[in-house]
ROTI-749515 format. One record per residue (C-alpha): x, y, z; residue number from 1. Coordinates in Angstrom, 1 decimal. Example, Ala and Ser with C-alpha at 12.3 -4.5 7.8 and 13.67 -1.06 7.14 Angstrom:
<atoms>
ATOM      u      v      w seq
ATOM   12.3   -4.5    7.8   1
ATOM   13.7   -1.1    7.1   2
</atoms>
This chain:
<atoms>
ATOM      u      v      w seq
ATOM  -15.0   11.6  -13.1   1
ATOM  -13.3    8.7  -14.0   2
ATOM  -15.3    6.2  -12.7   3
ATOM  -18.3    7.2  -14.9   4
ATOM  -16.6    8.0  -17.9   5
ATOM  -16.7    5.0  -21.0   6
ATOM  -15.1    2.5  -20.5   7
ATOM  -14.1    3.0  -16.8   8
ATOM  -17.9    2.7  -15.7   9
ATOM  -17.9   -1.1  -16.0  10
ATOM  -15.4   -1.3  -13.4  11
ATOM  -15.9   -0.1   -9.6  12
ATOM  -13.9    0.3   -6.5  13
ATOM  -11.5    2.4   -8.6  14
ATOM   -8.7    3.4   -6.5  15
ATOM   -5.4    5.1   -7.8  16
ATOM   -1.8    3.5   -7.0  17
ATOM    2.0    4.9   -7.4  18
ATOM    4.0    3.2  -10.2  19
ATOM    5.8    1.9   -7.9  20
ATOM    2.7    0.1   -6.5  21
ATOM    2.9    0.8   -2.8  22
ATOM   -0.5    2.7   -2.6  23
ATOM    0.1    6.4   -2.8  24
ATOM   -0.9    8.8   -4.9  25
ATOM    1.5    8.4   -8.4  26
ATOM    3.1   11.3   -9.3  27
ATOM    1.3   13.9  -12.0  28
ATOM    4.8   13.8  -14.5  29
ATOM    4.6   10.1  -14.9  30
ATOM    4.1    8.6  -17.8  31
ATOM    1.2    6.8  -16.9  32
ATOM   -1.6    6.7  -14.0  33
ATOM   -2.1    3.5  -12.4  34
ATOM   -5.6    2.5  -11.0  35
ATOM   -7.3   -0.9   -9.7  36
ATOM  -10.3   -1.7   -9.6  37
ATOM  -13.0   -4.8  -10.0  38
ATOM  -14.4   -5.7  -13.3  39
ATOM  -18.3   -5.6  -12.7  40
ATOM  -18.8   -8.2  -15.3  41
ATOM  -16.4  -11.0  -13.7  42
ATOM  -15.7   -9.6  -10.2  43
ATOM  -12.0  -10.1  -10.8  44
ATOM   -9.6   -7.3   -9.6  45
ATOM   -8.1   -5.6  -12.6  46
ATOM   -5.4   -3.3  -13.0  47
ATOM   -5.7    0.0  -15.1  48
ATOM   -2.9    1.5  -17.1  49
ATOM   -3.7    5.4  -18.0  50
ATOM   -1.3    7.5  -20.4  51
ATOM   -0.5   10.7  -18.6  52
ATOM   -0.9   12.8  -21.7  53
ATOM   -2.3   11.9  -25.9  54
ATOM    1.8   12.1  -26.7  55
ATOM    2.8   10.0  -29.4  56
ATOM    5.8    8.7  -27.3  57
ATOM    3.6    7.7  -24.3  58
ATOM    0.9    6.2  -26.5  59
ATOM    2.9    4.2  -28.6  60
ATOM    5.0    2.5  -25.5  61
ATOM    1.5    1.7  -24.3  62
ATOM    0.2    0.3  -27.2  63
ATOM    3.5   -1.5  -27.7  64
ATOM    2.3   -3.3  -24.4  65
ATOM   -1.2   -3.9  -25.8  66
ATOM    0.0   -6.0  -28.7  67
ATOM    3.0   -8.2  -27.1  68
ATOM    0.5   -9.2  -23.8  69
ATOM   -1.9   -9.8  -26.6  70
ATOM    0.4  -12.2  -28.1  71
ATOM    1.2  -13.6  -25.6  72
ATOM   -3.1  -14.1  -24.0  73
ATOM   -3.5  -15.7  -27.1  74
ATOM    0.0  -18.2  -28.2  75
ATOM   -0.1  -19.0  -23.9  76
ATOM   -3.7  -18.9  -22.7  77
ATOM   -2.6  -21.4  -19.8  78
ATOM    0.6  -19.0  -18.9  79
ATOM    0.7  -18.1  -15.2  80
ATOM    3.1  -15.7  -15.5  81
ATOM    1.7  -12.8  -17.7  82
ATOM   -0.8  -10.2  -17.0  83
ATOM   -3.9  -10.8  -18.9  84
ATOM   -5.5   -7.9  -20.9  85
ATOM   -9.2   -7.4  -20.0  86
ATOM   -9.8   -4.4  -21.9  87
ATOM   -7.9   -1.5  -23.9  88
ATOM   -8.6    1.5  -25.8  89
ATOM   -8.8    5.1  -25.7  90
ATOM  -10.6    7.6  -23.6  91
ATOM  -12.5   10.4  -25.2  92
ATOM   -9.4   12.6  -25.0  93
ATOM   -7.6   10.8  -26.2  94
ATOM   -5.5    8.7  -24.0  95
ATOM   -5.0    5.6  -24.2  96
ATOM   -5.7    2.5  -21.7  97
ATOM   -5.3   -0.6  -20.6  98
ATOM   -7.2   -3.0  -17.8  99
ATOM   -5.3   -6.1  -17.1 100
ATOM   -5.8   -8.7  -14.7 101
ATOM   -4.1   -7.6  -11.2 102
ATOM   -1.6   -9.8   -9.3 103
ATOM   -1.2  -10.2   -5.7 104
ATOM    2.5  -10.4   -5.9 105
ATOM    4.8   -7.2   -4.8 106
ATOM    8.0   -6.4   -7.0 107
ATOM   10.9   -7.8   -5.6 108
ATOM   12.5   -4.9   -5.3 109
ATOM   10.4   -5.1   -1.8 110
ATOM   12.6   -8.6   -1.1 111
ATOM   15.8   -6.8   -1.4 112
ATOM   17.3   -5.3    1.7 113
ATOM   19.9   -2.5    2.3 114
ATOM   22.3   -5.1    2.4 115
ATOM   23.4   -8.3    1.2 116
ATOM   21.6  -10.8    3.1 117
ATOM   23.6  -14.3    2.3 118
ATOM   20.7  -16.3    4.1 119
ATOM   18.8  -15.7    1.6 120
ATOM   21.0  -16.7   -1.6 121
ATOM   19.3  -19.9   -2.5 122
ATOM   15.7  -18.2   -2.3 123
ATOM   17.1  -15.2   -4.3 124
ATOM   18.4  -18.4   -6.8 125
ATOM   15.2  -20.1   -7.2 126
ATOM   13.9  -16.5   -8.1 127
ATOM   15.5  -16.5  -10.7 128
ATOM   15.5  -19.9  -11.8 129
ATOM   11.7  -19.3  -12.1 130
ATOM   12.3  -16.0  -14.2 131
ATOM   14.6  -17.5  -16.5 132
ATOM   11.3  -20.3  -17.0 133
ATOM    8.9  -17.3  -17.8 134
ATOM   11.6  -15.6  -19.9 135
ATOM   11.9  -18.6  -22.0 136
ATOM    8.4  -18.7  -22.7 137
ATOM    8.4  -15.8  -24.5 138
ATOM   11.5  -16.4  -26.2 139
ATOM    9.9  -18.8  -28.1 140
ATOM    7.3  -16.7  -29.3 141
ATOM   10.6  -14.1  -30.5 142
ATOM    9.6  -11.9  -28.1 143
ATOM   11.4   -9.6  -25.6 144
ATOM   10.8   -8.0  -22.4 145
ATOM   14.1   -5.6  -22.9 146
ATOM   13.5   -3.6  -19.3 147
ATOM   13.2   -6.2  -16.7 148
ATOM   14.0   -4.8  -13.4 149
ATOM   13.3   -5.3   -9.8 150
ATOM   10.4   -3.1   -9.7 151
ATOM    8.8   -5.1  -13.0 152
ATOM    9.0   -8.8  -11.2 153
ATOM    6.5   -9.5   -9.1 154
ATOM    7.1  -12.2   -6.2 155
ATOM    6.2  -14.3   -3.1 156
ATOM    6.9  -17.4   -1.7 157
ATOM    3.7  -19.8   -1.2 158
ATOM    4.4  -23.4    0.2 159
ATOM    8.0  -23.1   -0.2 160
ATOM    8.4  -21.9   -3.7 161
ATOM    8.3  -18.7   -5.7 162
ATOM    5.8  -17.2   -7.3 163
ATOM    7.0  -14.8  -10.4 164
ATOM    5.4  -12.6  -12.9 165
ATOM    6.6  -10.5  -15.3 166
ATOM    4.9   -7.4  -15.9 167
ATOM    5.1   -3.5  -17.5 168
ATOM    6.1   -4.9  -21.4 169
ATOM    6.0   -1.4  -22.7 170
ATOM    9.4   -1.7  -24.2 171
ATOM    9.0   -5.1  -25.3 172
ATOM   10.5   -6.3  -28.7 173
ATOM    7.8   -8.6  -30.9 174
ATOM    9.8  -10.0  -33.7 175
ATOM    6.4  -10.5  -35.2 176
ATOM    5.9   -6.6  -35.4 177
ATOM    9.2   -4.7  -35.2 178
ATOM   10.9   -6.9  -37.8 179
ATOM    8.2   -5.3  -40.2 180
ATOM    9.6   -1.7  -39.3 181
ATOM    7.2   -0.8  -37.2 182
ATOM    8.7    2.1  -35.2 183
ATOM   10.9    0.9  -31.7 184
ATOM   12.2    3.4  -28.9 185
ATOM   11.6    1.7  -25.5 186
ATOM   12.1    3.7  -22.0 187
ATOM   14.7    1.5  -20.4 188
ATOM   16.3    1.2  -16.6 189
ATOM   19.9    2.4  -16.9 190
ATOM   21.8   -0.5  -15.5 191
ATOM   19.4   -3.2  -16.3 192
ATOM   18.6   -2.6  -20.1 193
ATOM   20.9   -4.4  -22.1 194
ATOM   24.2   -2.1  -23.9 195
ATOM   23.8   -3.2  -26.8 196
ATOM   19.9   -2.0  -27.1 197
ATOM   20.7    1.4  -27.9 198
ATOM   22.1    0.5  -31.3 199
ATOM   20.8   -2.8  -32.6 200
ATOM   17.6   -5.1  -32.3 201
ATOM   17.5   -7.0  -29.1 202
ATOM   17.3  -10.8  -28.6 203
ATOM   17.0  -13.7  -26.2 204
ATOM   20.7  -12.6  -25.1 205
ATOM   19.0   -8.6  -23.7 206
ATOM   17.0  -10.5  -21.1 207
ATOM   19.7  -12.1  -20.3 208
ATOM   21.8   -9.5  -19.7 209
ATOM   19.2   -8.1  -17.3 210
ATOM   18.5  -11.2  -15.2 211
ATOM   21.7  -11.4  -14.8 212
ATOM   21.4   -8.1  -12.9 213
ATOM   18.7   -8.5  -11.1 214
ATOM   20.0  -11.8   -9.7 215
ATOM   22.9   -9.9   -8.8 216
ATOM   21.0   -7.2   -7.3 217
ATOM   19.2   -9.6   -4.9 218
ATOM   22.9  -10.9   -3.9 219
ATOM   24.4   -8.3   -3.4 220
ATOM   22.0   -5.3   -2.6 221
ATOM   21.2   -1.9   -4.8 222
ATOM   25.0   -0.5   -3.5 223
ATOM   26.5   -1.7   -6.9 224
ATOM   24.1    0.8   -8.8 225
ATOM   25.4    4.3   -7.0 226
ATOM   28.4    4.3   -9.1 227
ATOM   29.5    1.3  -11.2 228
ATOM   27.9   -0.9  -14.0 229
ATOM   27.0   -4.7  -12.7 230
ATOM   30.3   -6.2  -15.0 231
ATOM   32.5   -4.2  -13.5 232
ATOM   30.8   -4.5  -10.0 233
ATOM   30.8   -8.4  -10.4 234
ATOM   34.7   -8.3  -11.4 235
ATOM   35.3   -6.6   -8.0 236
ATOM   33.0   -8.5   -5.7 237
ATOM   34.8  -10.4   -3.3 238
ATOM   32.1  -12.0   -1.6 239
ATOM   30.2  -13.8   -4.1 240
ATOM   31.5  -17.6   -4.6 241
ATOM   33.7  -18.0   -7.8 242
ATOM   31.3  -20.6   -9.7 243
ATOM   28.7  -18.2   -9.1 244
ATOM   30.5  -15.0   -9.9 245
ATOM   31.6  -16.9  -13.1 246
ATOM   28.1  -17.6  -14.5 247
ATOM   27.5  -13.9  -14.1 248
ATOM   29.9  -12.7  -15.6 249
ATOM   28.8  -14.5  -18.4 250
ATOM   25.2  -13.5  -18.5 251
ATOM   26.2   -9.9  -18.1 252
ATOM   28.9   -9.6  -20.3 253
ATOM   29.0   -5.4  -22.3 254
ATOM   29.5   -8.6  -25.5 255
ATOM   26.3  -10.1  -26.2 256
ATOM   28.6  -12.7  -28.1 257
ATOM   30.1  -13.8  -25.2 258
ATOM   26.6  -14.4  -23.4 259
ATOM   24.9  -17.9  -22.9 260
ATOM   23.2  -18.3  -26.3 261
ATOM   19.7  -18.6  -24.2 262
ATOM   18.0  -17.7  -20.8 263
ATOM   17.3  -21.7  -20.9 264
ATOM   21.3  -22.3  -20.8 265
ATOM   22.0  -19.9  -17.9 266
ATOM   19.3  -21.6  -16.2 267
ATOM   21.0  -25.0  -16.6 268
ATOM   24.1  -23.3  -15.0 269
ATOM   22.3  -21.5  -12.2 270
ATOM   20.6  -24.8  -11.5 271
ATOM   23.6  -27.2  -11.4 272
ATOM   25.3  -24.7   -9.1 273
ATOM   22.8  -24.8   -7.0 274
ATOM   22.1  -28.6   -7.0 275
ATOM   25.6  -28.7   -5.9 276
ATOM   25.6  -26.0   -3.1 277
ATOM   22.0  -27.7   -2.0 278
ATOM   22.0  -31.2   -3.7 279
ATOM   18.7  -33.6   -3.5 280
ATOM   16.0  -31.0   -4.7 281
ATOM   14.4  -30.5   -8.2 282
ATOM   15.1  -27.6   -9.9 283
</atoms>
């Protein structure tokens, strides 16, 4: 049983989630089993990354993980928005796993309705204001989510202002590591994941790319993923106002070239545009 077996016996109250984090059972084919549970030790609520199967691919995305959110604990210990490994190894058959500490927040892929919902643009905004914020934290380091998503963003609003983490850094890119040669194939979103990915190192510019579509996902609902990619989507949206439509258009250029150099520049624009649509705040 899992509960007894090393390591999972020093946690309790083990429960098993979806990937998708909304409490049902998570499907047998995955590539990983997700669990919570409370660390006995420090009485904090952890979450528990399983690998599905020993597979070379699924082990080495999770240790992939492992190293860059060990990076990360250790070059920003006072970082809110990164998971924080309690524990990782392998079971006795060989799988591996991974305890880190578990966050309220739901994906905001929960936030985003059927439909565009206009009244919520500035919120969606400040969203992603707040991403861009964590993003560049880890830019610094040279490292790079590479499959941010809607379903790998956690989010809330308390007092007025979000709350974002970023989480699931199996196909992150660690300069640090991958540089050296060490062996990079990340599972990535169609849509979301950068073009340019497939055939070339990513950089600050890939995370752009991808907030860029998630921002536009919150704007303008999941309808522009049945059938289009977000440029072309974005060329043909009507609805969107033209300064805003403009700085996406930049962020999710197919040309990583014709990107803002940096998530920190984008933010700057989003910022200013919204400073002028809903002046007097701090953003």
């Amino acid at each position: 049983m899992l509960g007894k077996a090393p390591p999972f016996d020093r946690f309790e109250s083990i429960r098993r989630l979806a990937t998708a984090r909304s409490g049902h059972a998570s499907p047998e084919l995955a590539r990983h089993q997700l669990y919570v549970g409370r660390d006995k030790r420090s009485q904090g609520n952890v979450l528990i990354k399983l690998s599905t199967k020993p597979g070379l691919v699924y082990q080495s995305n999770l240790l992939n993980e492992i190293a860059t959110l060990s990076t990360i604990n250790r070059e920003l210990p006072d970082s809110h928005y990164f998971p924080f490994v309690v524990e990782h190894g392998r079971m006795r058959d060989g799988r591996t796993y991974l305890a880190t500490s578990l966050f309220d927040e739901l994906p905001l892929a929960m936030a985003i309705g059927p439909e565009p919902v206009p009244a919520r643009m500035v919120a969606y905004l400040r969203a992603a204001l707040e991403v861009a914020k964590a993003l560049s934290e880890i830019h610094y380091l040279k490292i790079f989510h590479v499959d941010l998503n809607p379903m790998n963003i956690l989010y809330r609003v308390e007092r007025g202002r979000p709350v974002i983490r970023l989480v699931d850094f199996e196909s992150s890119y660690e300069h640090a590591q991958h540089s050296a040669g060490v062996f990079y194939n990340p599972p990535t979103t169609p849509g979301y994941c950068a073009p340019e990915v497939s055939s070339r190192p990513p950089d600050a510019r890939s995370d752009l790319f991808s907030l860029g579509a998630v921002l536009y996902t919150t704007l303008a609902s999941y309808q522009w993923t049945w059938g289009s990619d977000v440029n072309t989507s974005l060329m043909e949206n009507r609805d969107l106002d033209r300064e805003l439509k403009d700085i996406l258009l930049i962020a999710v250029n197919p040309d990583p070239d014709k990107r803002y150099l940096s998530v920190r520049q984008c933010h700057d624009a989003l910022a200013a545009y919204l400073e002028r649509i809903w002046p007097g705040r701090s953003w």
